[in-house]
GUSE-670290 format. One record per atom (N, C-alpha, C): residue number from 0; chain; atom name; x, y, z. Coordinates in Angstrom, 1 decimal. Example, Ala and Ser with C-alpha at 12.3 -4.5 7.8 and 13.67 -1.06 7.14 Angstrom:
> 0, A, N, 13.2, -5.7, 7.8
> 0, A, CA, 12.3, -4.5, 7.8
> 0, A, C, 13.2, -3.3, 7.8
> 1, A, N, 12.8, -2.2, 7.1
> 1, A, CA, 13.7, -1.1, 7.1
> 1, A, C, 12.9, 0.0, 7.9
This chain:
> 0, A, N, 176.8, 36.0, -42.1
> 0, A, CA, 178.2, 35.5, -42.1
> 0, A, C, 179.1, 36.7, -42.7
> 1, A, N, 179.8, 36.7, -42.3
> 1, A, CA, 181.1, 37.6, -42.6
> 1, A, C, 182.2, 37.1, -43.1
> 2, A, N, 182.7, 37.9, -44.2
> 2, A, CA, 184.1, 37.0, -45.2
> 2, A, C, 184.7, 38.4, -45.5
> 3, A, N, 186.0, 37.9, -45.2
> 3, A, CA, 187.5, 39.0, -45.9
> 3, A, C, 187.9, 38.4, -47.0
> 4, A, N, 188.3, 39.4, -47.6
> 4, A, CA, 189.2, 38.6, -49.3
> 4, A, C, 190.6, 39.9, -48.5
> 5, A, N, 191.6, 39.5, -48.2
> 5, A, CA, 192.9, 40.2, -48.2
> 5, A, C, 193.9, 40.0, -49.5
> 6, A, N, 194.2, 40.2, -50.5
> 6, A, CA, 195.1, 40.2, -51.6
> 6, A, C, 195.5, 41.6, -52.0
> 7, A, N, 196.3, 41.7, -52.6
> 7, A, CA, 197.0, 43.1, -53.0
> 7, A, C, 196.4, 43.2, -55.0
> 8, A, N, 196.3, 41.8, -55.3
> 8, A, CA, 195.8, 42.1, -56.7
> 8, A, C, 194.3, 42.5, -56.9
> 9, A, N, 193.9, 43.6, -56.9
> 9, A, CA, 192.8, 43.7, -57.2
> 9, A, C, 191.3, 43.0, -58.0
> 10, A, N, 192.4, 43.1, -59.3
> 10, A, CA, 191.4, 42.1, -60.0
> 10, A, C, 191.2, 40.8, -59.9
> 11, A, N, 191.9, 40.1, -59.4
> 11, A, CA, 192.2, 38.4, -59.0
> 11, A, C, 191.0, 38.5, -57.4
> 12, A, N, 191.1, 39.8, -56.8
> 12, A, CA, 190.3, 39.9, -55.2
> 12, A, C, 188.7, 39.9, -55.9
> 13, A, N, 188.2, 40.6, -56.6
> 13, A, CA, 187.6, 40.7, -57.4
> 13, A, C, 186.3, 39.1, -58.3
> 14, A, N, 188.0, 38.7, -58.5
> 14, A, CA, 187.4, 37.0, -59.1
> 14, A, C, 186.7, 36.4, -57.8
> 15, A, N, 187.2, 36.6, -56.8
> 15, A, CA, 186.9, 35.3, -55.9
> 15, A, C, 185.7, 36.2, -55.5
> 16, A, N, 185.6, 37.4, -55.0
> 16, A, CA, 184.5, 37.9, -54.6
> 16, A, C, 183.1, 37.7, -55.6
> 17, A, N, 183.3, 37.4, -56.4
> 17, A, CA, 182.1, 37.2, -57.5
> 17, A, C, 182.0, 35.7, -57.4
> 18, A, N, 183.2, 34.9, -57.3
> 18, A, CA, 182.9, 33.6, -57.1
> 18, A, C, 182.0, 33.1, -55.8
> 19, A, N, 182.5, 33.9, -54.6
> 19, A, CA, 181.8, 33.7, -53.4
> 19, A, C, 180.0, 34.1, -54.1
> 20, A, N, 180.2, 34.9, -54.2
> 20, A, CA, 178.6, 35.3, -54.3
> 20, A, C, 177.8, 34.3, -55.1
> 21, A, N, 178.2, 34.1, -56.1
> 21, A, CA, 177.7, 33.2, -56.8
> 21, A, C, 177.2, 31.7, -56.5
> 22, A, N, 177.5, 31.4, -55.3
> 22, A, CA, 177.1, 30.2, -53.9
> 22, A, C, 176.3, 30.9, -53.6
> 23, A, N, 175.1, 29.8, -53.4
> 23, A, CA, 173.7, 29.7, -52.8
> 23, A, C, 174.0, 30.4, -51.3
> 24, A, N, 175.0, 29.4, -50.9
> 24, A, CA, 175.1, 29.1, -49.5
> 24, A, C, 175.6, 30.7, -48.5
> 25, A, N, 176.5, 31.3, -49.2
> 25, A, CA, 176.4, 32.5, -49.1
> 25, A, C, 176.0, 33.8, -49.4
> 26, A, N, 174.9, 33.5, -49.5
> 26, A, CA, 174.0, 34.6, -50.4
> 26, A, C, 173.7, 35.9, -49.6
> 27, A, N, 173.9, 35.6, -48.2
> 27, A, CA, 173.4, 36.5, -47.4
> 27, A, C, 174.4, 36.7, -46.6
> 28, A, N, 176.1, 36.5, -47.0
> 28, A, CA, 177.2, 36.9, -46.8
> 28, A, C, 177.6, 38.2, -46.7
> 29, A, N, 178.2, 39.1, -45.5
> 29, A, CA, 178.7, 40.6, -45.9
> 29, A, C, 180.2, 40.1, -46.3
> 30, A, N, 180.2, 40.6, -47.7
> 30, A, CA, 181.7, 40.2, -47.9
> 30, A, C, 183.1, 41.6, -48.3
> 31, A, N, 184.2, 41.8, -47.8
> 31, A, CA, 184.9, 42.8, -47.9
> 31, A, C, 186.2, 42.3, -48.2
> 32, A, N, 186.8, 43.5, -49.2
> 32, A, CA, 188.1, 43.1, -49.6
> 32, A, C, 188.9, 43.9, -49.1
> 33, A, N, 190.1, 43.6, -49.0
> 33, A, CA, 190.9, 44.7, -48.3
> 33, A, C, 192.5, 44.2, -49.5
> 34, A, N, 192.3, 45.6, -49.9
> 34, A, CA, 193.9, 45.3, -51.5
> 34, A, C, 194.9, 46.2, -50.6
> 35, A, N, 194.9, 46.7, -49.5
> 35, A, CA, 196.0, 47.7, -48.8
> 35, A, C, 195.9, 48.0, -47.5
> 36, A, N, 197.3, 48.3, -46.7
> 36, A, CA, 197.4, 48.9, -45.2
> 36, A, C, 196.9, 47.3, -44.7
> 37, A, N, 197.6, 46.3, -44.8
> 37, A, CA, 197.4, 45.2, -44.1
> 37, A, C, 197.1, 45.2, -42.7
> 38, A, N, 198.1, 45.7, -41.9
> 38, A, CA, 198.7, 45.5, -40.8
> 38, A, C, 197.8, 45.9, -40.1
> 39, A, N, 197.2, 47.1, -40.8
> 39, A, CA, 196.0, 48.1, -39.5
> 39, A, C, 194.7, 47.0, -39.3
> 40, A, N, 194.7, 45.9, -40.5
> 40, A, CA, 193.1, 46.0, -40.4
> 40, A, C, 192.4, 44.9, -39.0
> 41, A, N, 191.6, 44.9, -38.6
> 41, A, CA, 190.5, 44.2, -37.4
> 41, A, C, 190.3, 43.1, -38.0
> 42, A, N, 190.6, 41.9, -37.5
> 42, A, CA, 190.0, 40.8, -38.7
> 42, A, C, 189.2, 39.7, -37.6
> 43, A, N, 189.6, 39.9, -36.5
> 43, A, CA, 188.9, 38.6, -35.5
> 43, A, C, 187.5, 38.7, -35.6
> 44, A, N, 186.8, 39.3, -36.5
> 44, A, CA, 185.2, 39.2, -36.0
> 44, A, C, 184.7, 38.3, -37.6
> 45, A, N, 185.4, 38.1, -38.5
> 45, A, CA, 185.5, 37.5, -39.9
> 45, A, C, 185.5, 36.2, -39.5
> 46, A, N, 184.3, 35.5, -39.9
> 46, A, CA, 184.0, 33.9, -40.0
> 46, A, C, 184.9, 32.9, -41.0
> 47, A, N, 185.2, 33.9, -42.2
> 47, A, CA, 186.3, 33.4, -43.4
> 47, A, C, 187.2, 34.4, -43.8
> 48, A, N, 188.3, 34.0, -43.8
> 48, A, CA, 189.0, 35.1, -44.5
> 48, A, C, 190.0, 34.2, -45.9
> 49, A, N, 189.9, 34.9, -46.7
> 49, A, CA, 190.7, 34.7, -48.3
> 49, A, C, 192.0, 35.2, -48.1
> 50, A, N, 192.9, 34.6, -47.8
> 50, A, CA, 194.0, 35.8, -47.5
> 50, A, C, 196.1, 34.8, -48.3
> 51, A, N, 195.9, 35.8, -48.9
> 51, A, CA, 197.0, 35.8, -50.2
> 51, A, C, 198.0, 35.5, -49.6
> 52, A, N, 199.3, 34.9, -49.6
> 52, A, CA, 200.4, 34.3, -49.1
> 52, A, C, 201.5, 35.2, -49.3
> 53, A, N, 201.5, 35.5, -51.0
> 53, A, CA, 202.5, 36.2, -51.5
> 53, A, C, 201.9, 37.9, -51.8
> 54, A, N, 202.0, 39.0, -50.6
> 54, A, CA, 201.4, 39.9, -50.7
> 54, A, C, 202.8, 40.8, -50.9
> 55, A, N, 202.9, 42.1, -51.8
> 55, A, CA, 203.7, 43.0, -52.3
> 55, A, C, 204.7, 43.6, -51.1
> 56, A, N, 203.7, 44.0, -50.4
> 56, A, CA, 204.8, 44.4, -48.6
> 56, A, C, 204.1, 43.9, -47.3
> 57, A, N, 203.9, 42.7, -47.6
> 57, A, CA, 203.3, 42.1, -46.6
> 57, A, C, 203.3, 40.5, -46.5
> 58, A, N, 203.0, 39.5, -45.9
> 58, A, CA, 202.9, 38.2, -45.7
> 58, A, C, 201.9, 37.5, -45.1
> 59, A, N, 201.1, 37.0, -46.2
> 59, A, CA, 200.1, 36.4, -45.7
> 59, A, C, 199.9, 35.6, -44.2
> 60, A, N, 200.7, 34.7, -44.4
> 60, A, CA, 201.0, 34.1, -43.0
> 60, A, C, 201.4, 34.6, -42.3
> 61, A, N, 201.8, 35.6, -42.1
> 61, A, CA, 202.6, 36.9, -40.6
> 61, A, C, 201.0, 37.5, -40.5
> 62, A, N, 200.0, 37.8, -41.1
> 62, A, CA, 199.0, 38.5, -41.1
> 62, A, C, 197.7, 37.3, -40.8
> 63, A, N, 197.7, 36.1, -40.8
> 63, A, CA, 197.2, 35.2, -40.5
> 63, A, C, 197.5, 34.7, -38.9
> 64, A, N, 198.9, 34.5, -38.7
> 64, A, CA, 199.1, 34.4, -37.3
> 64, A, C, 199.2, 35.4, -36.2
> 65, A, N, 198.4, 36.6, -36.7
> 65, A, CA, 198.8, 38.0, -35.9
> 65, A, C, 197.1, 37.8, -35.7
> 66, A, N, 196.0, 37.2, -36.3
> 66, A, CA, 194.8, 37.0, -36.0
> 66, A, C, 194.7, 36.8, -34.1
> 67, A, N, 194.0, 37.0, -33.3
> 67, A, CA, 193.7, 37.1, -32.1
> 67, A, C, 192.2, 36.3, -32.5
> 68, A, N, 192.4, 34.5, -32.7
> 68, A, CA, 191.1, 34.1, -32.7
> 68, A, C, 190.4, 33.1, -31.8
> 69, A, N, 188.8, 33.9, -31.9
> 69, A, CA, 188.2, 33.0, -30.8
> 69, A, C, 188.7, 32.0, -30.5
């Protein structure tokens, strides 16, 4: 399984990423953060994505509905 964490706060991206891991159920999760360069990144192959609403130069939901999903 594959998971994004997108936020710009590092250490808050950080929290959740330790919280994910810390589930059984995900244990055998590849999980990636991305704190910067929103716009460029590939996200349609990410099963879950964590992704922040209120981002510094960017918008969560503009970067959620730009998803191209299955």
């Amino acid at each position: 399984m594959k998971i994004g964490i997108i936020d710009d706060d590092t250490q808050f991206s950080q929290v959740i990423k330790n919280k994910i891991e810390e589930n059984t159920c995900f244990s055998k999760s590849s999980i990636d953060v991305f704190n910067n360069d929103f716009k460029s990144l590939q996200l349609k192959d990410y099963d879950y994505l964590f992704i922040d609403i209120l981002l510094m130069q960017d918008n969560g939901i503009t970067i959620a509905k730009s998803i191209d999903n299955k």
